[in-house]
RODO-2510 file (C-alpha; in nm, 4 decimals, decimal comma):
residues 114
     n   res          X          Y          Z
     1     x     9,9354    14,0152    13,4809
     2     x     9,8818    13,7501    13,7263
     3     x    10,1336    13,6982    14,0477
     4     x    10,3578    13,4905    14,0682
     5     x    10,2435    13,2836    14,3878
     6     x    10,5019    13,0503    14,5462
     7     x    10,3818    12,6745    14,6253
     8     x    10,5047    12,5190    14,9151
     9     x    10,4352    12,1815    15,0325
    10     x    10,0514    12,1438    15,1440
    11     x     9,9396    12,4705    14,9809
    12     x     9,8740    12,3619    14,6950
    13     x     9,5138    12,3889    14,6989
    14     x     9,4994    12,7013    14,8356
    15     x     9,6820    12,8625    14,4846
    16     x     9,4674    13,0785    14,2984
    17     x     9,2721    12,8826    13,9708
    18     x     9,2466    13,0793    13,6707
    19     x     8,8352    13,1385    13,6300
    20     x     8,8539    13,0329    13,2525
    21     x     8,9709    12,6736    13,3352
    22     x     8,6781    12,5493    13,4840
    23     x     8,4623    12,7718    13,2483
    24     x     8,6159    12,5635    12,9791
    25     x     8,6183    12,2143    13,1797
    26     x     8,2200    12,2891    13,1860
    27     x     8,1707    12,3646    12,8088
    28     x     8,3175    12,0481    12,7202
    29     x     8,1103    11,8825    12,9693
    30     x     7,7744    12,0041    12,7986
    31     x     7,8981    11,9573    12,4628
    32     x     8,0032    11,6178    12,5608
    33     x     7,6052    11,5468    12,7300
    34     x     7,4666    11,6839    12,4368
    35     x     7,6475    11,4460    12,2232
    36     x     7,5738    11,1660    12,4298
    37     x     7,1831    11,3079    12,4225
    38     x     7,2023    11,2551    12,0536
    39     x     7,3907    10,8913    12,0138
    40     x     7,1615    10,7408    12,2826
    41     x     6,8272    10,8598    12,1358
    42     x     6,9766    10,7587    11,8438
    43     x     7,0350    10,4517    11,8902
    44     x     6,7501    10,3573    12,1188
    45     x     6,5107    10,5412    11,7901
    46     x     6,7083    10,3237    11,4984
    47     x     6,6636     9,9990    11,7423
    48     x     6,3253    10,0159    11,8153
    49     x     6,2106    10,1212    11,4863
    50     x     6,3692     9,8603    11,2654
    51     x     6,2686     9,5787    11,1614
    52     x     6,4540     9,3013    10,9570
    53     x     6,3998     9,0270    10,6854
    54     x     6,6160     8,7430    10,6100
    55     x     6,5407     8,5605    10,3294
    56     x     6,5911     8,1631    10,3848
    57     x     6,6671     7,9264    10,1080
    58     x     6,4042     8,1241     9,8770
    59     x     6,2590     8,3897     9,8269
    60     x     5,9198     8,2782     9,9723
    61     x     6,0586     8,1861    10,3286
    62     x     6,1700     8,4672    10,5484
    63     x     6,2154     8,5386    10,8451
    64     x     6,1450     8,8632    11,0513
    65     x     6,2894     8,9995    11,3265
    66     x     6,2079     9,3388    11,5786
    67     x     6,4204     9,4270    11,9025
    68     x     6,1473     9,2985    12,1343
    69     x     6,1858     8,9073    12,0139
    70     x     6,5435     8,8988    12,1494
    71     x     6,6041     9,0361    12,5310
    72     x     6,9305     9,1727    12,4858
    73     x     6,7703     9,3913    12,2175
    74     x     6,5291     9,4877    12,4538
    75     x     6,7451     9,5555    12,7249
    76     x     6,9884     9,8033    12,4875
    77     x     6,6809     9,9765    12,3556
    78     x     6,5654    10,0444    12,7588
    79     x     6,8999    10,0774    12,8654
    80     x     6,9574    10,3584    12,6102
    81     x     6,6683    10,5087    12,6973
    82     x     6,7414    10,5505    13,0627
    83     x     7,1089    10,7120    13,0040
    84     x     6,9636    10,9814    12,7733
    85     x     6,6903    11,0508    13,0047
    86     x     6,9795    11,0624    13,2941
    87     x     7,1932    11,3057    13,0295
    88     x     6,8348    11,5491    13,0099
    89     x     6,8513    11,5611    13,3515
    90     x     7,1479    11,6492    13,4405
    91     x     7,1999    11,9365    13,1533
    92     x     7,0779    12,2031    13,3919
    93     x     7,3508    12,1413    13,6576
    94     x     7,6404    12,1420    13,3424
    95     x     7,4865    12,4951    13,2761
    96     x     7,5152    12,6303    13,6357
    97     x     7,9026    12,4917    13,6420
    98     x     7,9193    12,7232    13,3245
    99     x     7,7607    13,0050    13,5089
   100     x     7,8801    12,9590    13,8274
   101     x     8,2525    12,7770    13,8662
   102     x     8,2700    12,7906    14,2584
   103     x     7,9706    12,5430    14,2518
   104     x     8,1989    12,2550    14,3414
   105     x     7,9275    12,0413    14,5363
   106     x     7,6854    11,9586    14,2425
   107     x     8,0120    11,9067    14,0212
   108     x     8,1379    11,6623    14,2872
   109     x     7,7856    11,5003    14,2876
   110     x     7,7810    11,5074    13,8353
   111     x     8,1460    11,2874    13,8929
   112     x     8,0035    11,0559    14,0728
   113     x     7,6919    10,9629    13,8843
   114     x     7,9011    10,9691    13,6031
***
């Protein structure tokens, strides 16, 4: 069993942290980076693969459309790109947090790219 350890005021950070509750903050974090791996290649794939048809008045008039004839499709597709090449990169410092929980420096610098 843990102590009981009195808090006074201004000593609060100085209380002992349970180990498992920033082992657990850190799991979440690389579940929640892998996720975001998979919805931004995801997206970024499904836009710049597709390609669309609209039919207009007939049949025999259509239109077609990729995501490089509009800029804003360009821009998601490249913007989508560059946040799940950020999330690769930063998957190695969400495993150290796991492995290491004192490492508070790289965790500070993960919050504020984030």
């Amino acid at each position: 069993m843990m102590k009981a350890v009195r808090l006074e005021e201004g000593n609060a950070s100085k209380a002992p942290v349970p180990a498992g509750s920033n082992k657990g903050i850190s799991v979440i974090d690389l579940v929640l980076r892998l996720v975001g791996i998979t919805g931004t290649m995801g997206a970024a794939i499904a836009m710049g693969t597709n390609e669309q048809t609209l039919p207009f008045f007939t049949r025999f008039v259509q239109f077609s459309a990729e995501y490089d004839d509009f800029r804003s499709f360009r821009l998601f597709v490249i913007v989508n790109a560059i946040v799940c090449a950020y999330f690769v990169l930063t998957i190695p410092l969400s495993i150290v947090h796991i492995m290491r929980s004192v490492a508070r420096g790289t965790r500070k610098l993960l919050i504020i790219l984030d």
